[in-house]
N, C-alpha and C positions, 0 to 999 in steps of 0.2 A: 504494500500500500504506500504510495506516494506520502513523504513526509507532511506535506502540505493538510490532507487529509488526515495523518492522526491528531495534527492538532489540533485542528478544528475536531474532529471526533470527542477528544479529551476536553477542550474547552465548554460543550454543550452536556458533557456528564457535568462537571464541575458545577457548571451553572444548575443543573439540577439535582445536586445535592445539597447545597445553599438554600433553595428557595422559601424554608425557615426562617433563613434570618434576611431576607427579601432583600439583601443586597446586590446590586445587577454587577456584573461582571465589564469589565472595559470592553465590548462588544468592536468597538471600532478596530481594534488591534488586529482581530481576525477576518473583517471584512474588506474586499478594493474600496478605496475611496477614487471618487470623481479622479483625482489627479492620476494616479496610480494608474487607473482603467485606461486613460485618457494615453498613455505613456504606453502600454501594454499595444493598444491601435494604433498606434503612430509605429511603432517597433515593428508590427506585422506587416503595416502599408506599406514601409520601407524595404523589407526586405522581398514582398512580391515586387514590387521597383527595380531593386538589385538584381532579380531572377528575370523578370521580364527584361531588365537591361541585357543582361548575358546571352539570354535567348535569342532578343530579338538581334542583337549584334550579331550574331553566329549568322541567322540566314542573313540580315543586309549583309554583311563583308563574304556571304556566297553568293549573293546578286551582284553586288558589286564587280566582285571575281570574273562572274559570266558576264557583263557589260564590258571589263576590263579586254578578257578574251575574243569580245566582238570589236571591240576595239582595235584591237590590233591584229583583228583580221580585215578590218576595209582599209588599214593605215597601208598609204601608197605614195612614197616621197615622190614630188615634182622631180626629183634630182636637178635643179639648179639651184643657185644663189637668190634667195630673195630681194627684192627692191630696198625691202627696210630691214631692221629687227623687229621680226613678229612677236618674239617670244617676247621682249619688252613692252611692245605695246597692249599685248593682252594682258599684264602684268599689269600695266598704269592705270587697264581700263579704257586706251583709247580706242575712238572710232576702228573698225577693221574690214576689210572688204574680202568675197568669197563671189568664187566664180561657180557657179550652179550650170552644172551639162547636164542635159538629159541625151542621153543616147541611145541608138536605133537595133545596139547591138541585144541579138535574142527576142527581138520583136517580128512579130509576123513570120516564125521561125528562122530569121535569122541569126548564123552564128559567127558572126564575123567581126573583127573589131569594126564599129558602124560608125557614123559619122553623127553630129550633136544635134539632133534638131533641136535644144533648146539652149540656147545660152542667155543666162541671167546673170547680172553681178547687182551684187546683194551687200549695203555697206548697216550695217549695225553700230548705230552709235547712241549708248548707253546713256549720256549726258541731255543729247536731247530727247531720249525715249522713244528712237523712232529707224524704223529701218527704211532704206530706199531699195527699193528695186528697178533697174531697167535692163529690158531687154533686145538682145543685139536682131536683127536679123542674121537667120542662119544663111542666107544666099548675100550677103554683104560681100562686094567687090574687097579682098583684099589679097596682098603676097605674104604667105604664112611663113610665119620665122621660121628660118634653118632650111626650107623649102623652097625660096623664091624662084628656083629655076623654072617650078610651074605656073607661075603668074601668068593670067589673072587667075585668082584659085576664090572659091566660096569658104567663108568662114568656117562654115560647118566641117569641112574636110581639115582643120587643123586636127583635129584630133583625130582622125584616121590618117593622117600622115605621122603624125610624131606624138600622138597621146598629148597627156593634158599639161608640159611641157611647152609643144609646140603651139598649143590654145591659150596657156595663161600668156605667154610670151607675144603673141599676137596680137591679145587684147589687151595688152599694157600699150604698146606701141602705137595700136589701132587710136587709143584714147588718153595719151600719156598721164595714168591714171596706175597705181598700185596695184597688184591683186596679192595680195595676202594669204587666202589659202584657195585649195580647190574642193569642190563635190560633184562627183561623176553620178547620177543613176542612169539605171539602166529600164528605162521608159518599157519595155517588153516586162520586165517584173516588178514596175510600178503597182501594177493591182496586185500582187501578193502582198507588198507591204502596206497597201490602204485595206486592203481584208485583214492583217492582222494586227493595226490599229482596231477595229470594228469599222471601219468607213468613215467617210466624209462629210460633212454637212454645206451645200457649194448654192448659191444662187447664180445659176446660168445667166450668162450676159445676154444671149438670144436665145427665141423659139427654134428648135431642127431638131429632126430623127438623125440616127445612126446607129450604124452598129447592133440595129432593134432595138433601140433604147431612144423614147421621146422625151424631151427637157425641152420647159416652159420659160420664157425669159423673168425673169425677178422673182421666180418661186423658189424658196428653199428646199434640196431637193438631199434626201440623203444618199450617198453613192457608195455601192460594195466598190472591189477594183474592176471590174467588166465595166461596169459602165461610167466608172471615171475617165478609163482611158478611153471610152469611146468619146466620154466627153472632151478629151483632150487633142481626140487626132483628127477628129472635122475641122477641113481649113476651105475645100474648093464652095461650101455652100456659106459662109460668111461673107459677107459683103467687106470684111476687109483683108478677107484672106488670109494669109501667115502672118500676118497680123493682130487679127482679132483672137487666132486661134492661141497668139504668145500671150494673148490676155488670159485666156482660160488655161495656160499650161502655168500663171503665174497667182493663178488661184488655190488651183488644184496642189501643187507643190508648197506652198505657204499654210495651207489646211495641213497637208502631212507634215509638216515640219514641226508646226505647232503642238499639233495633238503627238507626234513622237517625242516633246521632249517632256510629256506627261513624266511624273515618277511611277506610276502604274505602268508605264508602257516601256520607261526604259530597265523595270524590273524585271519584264514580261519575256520567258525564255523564247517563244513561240516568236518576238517582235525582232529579238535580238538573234534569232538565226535566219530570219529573214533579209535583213540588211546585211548581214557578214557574204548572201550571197547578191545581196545586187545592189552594191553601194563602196564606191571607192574616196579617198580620202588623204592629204597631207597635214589631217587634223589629229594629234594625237588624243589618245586618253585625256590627259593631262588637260592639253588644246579644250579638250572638249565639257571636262568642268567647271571652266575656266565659263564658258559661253555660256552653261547652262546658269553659273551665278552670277556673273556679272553684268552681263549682256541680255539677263532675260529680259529687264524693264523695257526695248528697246523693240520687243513686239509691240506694245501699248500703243505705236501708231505707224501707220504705213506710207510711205507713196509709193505709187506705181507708175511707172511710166516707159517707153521704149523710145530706140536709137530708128527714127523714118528714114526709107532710102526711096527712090523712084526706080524703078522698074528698067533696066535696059539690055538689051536684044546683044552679045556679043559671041563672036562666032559660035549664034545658033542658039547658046543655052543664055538665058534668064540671070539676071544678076540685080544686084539692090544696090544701088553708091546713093547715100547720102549725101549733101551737100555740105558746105564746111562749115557753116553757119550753123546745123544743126547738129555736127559732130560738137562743135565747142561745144553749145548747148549742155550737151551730154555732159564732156569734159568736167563744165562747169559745175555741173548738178551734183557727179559723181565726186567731185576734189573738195567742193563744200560741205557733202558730207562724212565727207574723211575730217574735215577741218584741215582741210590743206591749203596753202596756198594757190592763188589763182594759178593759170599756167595756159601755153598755148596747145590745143589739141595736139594730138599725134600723126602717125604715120606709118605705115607699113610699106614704104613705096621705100626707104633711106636706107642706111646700117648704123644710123644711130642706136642704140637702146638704151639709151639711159632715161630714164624715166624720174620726173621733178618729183620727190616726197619731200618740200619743205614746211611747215609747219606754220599756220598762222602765227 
């Protein structure tokens, strides 16, 4: 019998042997008082705390582990010198820019390295809460770094010439503008990773069928991956063409980004071996929770907008040249939200490549 219990046992004879001489016994001595009891639940709370802490740390630092692992299976070095110090500037917090490919490889069963039909650059700056996005035309007239024997060459063919390399290096030059890291998807296994998100929630810019799939314009419309990507690859029945269609590939990718950097989704082993196969990367681990706290506030507001070219005929195939007025433009938009100093557009026609990163 637990000590506790003989004395109270012996204390309750005791008192009933006395009751003679109706003396009561110090009763409080053997009961909790308020404080005691009060110290006894505080002592329990804490120590499920301590156990739940143990526990729950064991599986996060094995999600961790398995995010870690995916990690460093999309990690894919540019292999060149960057323009700036990246790792400093994610450090400071400053603004930083990422080149968003979507690529054609594995799509429509292709399996070939394919070319980008989406190029975005995407600048995140945390200070003023706000991301920019604009998108290049994938048929833009230019001479892709390392390559220019083939000139006149379509943008989009930078990365099927020299990988993402030959693309960031292109579109520094093309807009004498930094790119800081890169993100390759692979647009063919876009809808695996918006299914294992659970889907999208997207308001179509316009009314069209495809794909067997009908989307209403301004209706909010939720989307497994089938019919996201059909939402994204209708370009000939828009009225603006690859145009309008860069708008819808600039929705649909912004929705997955968002909801992938849920904490439920980047715990999610099902999410996380889906990107290790169709998502490439010179963002490391490190790189990447650096983005997810610092840089989150910097979804809180968007602009959207793209790089216009006009349309012209040269031997035979289709090409986009913008004019130089709206290349600055660009320039402009992009270097200010870096918080960079002003600077004159670029070039892919020269062998210059040095690229202005000077700093308001």
């Amino acid at each position: 019998m637990p000590q506790d219990n003989r004395r109270r046992r012996r204390s309750i004879e005791n008192y009933q042997n006395d009751t003679s001489s109706h003396v009561p016994q110090r009763q409080h001595e053997h009961h909790h008082s308020p404080h005691r009891l009060s110290k006894t639940i505080f002592f329990w709370l804490l120590l499920s705390l301590v156990v739940f802490a143990i526990v729950g740390g064991k599986y996060l630092e094995k999600k961790l582990n398995n995010a870690q692992k995916a990690a460093n299976t999309i990690y894919s070095s540019s292999n060149f010198s960057k323009s700036r110090n990246v790792s400093s500037t994610l450090k400071k917090g400053k603004p930083v820019s990422i080149l968003l490919m979507g690529t054609d490889t594995g799509a429509l069963g292709r399996d070939f390295r394919g070319r980008t039909d989406t190029l975005i650059v995407l600048v995140m700056n945390p200070k003023d809460k706000k991301m920019t996005l604009v998108s290049l035309p994938r048929d833009e007239k230019v001479a892709i770094s390392g390559y220019e024997e083939y000139y006149p060459s379509k943008l989009n063919s930078a990365y099927f010439y020299g990988g993402s390399k030959a693309a960031v290096r292109t579109v520094q030059q093309d807009l004498n503008i930094p790119i800081d890291f890169y993100v390759t998807v692979n647009m063919g296994g876009l809808e695996s990773i918006i299914n294992a998100i659970g889907g999208v929630d997207v308001a179509p810019t316009i009314s069209f069928s495809y794909g067997g799939y009908s989307f209403k314009k301004g209706k909010v419309t939720h989307m497994n991956g089938p019919k996201a990507l059909a939402y994204v690859r209708m370009r000939h029945e828009d009225p603006l063409g690859d145009y309008g269609r860069q708008t819808r590939q600039r929705q649909v990718l912004m929705k997955v980004a968002l909801k992938s950097s849920h904490v439920s989704n980047l715990l999610n082993q099902k999410f996380l071996n889906t990107i290790s196969k169709q998502m490439q990367t010179d963002l490391s681990f490190d790189d990447l929770l650096a983005l997810g706290t610092k840089y989150r506030v910097a979804t809180h507001g968007m602009d959207s907008d793209h790089l216009q070219g006009t349309s012209t005929m040269i031997m035979g195939e289709s090409f986009e040249i913008p004019t130089l007025s709206e290349k600055q433009r660009i320039t402009n938009k992009v270097r200010s939200a870096l918080d960079l100093e002003k600077a004159k557009t670029g070039s892919t026609y020269g062998t210059d490549y040095e690229i202005n990163t000077s700093q308001y």
